[in-house]
C-alpha positions in Angstrom: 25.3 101.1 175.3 25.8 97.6 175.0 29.0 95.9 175.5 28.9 94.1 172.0 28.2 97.8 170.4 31.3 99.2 172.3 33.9 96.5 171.0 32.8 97.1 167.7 32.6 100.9 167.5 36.8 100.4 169.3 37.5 98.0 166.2 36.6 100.1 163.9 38.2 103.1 164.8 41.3 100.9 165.4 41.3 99.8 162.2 40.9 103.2 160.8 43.9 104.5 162.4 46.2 101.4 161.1 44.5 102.5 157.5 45.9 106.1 158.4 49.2 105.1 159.3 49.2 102.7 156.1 48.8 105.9 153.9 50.8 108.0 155.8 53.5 105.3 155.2 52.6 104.1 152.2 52.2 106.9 150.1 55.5 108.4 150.5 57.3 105.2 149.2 55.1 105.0 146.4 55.9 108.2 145.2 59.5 107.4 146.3 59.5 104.3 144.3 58.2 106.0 141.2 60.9 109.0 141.2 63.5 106.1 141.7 61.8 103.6 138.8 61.7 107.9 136.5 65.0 108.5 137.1 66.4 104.7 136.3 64.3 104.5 133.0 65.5 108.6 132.2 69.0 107.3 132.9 68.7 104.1 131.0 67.5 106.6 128.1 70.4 108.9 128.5 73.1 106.4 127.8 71.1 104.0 125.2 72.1 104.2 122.1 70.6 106.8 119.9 68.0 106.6 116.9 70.2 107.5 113.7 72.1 104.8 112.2 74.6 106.9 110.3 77.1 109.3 111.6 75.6 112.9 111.4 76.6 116.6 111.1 74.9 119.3 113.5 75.5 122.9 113.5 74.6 124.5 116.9 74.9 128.4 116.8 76.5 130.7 119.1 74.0 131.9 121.2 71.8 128.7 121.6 71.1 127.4 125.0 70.4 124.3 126.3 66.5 124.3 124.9 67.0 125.1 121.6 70.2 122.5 121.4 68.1 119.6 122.7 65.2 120.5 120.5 67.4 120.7 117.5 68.9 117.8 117.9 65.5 116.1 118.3 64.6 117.4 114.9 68.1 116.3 113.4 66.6 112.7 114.8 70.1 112.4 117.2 68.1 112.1 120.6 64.9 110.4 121.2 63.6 112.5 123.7 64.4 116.0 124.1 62.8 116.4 127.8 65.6 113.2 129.0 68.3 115.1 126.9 67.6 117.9 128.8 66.9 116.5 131.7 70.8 114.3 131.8 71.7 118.0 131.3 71.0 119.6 134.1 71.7 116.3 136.2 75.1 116.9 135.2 75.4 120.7 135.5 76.6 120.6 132.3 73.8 123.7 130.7 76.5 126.5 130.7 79.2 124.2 129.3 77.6 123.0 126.0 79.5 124.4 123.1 78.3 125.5 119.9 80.0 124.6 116.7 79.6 121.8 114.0 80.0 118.2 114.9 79.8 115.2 113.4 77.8 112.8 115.7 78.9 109.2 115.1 75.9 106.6 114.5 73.6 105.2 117.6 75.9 107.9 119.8 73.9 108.1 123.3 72.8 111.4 124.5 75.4 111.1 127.3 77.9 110.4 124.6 76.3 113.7 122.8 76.7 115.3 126.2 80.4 114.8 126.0 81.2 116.1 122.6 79.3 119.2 122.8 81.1 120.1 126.8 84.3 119.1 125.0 83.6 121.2 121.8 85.1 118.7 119.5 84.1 120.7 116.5 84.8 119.8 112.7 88.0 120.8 111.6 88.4 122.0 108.1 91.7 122.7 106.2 92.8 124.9 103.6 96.6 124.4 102.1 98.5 126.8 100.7 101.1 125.4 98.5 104.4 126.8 99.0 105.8 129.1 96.0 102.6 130.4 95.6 101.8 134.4 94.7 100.0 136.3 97.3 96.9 136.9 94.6 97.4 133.3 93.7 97.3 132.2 97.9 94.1 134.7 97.9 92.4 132.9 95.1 92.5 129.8 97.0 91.1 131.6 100.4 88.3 133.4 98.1 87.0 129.9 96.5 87.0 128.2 100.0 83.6 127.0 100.4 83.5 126.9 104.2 85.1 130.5 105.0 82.7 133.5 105.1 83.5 137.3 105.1 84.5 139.4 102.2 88.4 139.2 101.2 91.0 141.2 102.6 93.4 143.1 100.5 95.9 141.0 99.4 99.0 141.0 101.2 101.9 142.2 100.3 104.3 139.2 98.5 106.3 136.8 100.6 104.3 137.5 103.9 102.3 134.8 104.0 103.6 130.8 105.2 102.3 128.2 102.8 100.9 125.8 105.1 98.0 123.7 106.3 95.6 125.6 108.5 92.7 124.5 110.2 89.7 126.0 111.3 86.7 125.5 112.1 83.2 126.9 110.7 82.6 130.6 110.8 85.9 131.5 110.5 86.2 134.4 108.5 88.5 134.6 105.0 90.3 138.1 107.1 90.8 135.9 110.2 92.6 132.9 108.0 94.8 135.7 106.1 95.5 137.2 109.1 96.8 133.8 110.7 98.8 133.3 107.3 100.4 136.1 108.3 100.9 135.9 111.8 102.9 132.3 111.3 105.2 133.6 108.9 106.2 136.2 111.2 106.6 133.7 113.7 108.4 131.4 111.8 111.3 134.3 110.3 111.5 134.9 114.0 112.9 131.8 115.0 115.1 131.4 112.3 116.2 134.7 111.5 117.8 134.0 115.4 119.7 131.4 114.2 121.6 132.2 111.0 124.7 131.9 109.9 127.1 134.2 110.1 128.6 136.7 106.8 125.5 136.1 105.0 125.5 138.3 102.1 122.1 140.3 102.9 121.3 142.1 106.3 117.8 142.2 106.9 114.5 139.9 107.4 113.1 141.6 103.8 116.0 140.7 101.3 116.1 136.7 103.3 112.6 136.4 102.3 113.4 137.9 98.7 116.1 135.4 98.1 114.1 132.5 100.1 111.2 132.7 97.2 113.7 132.7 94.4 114.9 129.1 96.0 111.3 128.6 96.3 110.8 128.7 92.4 113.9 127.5 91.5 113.5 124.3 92.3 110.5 121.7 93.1 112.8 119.2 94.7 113.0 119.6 98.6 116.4 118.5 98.9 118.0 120.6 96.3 117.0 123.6 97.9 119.8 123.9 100.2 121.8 123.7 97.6 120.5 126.2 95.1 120.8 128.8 98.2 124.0 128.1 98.4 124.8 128.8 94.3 123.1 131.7 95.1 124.6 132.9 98.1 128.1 132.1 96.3 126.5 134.5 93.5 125.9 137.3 95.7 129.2 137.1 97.6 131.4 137.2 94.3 129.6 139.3 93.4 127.5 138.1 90.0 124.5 138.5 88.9 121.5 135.6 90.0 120.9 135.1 86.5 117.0 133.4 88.0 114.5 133.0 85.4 111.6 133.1 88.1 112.6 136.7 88.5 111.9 137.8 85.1 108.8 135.9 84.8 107.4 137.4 88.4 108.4 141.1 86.1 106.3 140.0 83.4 103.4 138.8 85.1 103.4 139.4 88.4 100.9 137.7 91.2 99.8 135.8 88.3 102.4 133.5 89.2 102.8 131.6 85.6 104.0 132.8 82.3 102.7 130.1 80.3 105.3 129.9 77.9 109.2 129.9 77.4 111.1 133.1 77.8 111.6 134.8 75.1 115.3 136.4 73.9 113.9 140.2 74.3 112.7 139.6 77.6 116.1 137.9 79.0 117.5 141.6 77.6 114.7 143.5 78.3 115.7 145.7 81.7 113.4 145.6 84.6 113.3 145.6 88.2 113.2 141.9 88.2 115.1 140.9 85.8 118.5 139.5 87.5 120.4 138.5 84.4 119.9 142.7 84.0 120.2 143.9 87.5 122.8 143.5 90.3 121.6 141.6 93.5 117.9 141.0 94.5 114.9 142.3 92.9 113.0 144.7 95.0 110.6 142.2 96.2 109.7 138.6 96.6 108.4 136.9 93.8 106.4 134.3 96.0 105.9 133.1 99.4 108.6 130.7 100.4 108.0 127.6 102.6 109.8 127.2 105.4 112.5 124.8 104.3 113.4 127.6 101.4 114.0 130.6 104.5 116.0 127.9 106.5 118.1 126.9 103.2 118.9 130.6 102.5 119.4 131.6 106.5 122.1 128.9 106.9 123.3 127.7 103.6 126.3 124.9 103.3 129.6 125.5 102.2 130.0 124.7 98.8 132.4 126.2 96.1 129.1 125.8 92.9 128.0 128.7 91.1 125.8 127.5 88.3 123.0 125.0 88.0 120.4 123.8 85.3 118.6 121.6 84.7 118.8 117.2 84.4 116.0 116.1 82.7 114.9 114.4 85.6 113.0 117.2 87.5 116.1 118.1 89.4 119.3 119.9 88.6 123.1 119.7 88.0 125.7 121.7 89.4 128.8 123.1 88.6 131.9 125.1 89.8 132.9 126.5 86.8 131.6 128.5 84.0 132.9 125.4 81.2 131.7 122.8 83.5 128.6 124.7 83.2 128.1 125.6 79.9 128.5 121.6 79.1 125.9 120.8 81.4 124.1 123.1 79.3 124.8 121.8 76.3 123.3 118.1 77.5 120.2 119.4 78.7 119.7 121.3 75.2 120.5 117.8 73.7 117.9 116.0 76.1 115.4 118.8 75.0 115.7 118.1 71.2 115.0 114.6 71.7 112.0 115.2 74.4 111.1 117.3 71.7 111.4 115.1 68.7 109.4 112.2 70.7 106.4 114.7 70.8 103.8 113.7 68.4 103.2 116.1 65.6 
């Protein structure tokens, strides 16, 4: 074979191999390259700011995984991209730690950001309040017309056992589970003060504190009287008299109802009942509401004070007196300041 013919078959195969080795090189770091350029552009995704322009509410069910949370909040138009949503998700090992619950998502919040709320479980916190003073069947109306508990109602429990509060919750909570917490802090609550009251008080058990604690509770709407108008009754039961507390007849006309609606009349101040304390000696057999905590501390550790009679000022609050004279011309003015409230009526 010719020379000539033999350096070129050698070139050829030479630069056949260096095309090999090119591939062989080359290849790799393309596809190296493009994973790299995938992964920067899914990251840059991840933590861009999202689509919606508003803050939004999702609801993610027990039971959902990771799928059906990144394709629902696709749908809700939170993410852009389920697939990188998911994707971030599994970067961060974070599939088993998503929570479910509702949220409120605040506008343009990255999926990174989403990430975050849903492995924190920063769910939406909804209240209900129960007033203090309030009946049982009053307290249960108010759990019954709650728009965002579900479950039927529980029997209503028995009067005084529940602690007018605030609670929170958050969605799904049952109306039984909310009662039952009602419950539960009250108990807690007479716990830690029953431990801590006074010494000679003039009842001896948890029951008859709570009974006296809601007449406080009803006698008065101003929080610093309260105090006070435990101690007029304490004084009361010591002597002993009679409590004399309108609340008590009204609670023995209409029960859980909670209001009469109308001024007592003479027949019913002499009519006797259970509940009537201008009739009966000491407490009524039950409460007549559930007192708030400031009306259980007043009655567990009262102040020392030598009143026995109060009515009231005309000015929401009351005045108090030592003696029966004292009181009956305290009286006197507030029947004065009601004939000229009443005169200034328009007919």
């Amino acid at each position: 074979m010719p020379s000539g013919e033999k350096a070129g078959r050698s070139r050829s195969r030479s630069r056949l191999v260096r095309f090999l080795l090119i591939v062989v090189v080359a290849l790799p770091l393309a596809a190296l390259l493009a994973a790299g350029g995938a992964f920067l552009y899914g990251k840059y995704l991840f933590e861009s700011e999202g689509p919606h322009s508003e803050a939004e509410i999702v609801l993610l069910e027990q039971g959902m995984g990771v799928r059906a949370i990144a394709a629902r909040l696709e749908r809700e138009g939170l993410i852009s991209n389920a697939n990188v949503f998911l994707a971030g998700v599994r970067f961060h090992q974070a599939e088993r730690s998503l929570k479910a619950g509702e949220y409120e998502i605040p506008a343009h919040a990255s999926m990174a950001a989403i990430m975050g709320i849903l492995r924190e479980g920063r769910s939406i916190l909804h209240r209900i309040t129960i007033p203090e003073g309030l009946t049982s069947q009053q307290a249960m109306q108010l759990v019954e017309a709650h728009p965002v508990l579900v479950g039927d109602m529980p029997e209503t429990p028995p009067e005084g056992s529940l602690l007018p509060e605030t609670y929170s919750f958050t969605r799904g909570m049952t109306r039984a589970q909310i009662v039952a917490d009602m419950k539960t802090a009250a108990t807690r609550v007479m716990d830690e003060l029953w431990a801590g009251r006074a010494d000679n008080l003039p009842f001896k058990t948890r029951e008859e504190a709570i009974i006296l604690a809601s007449i406080v509770e009803k006698e008065t709407g101003v929080a610093s009287e309260r105090p006070r108008v435990a101690a007029v009754f304490v004084n009361r039961l010591r002597a002993p008299m009679r409590l004399q507390s309108d609340p008590t007849i009204i609670y023995g006309l209409v029960g859980g109802q909670g209001a009469l609606g109308r001024p007592i009349r003479r027949s019913e101040l002499d009519r006797i009942t259970p509940y009537n304390t201008y009739q009966i000696d000491g407490l009524p057999p039950t409460p007549i509401c559930n007192p708030g905590r400031a009306s259980i501390e007043a009655v567990l550790n009262p102040p020392e004070t030598d009143e026995y009679y109060f009515v009231a000022d005309g000015t929401g609050g009351h005045a108090f007196s030592r003696t029966l004279s004292e009181h009956q011309a305290r009286v006197r003015e507030w029947r004065e300041i009601e004939r000229r409230q009443g005169a200034a009526q328009p007919q």
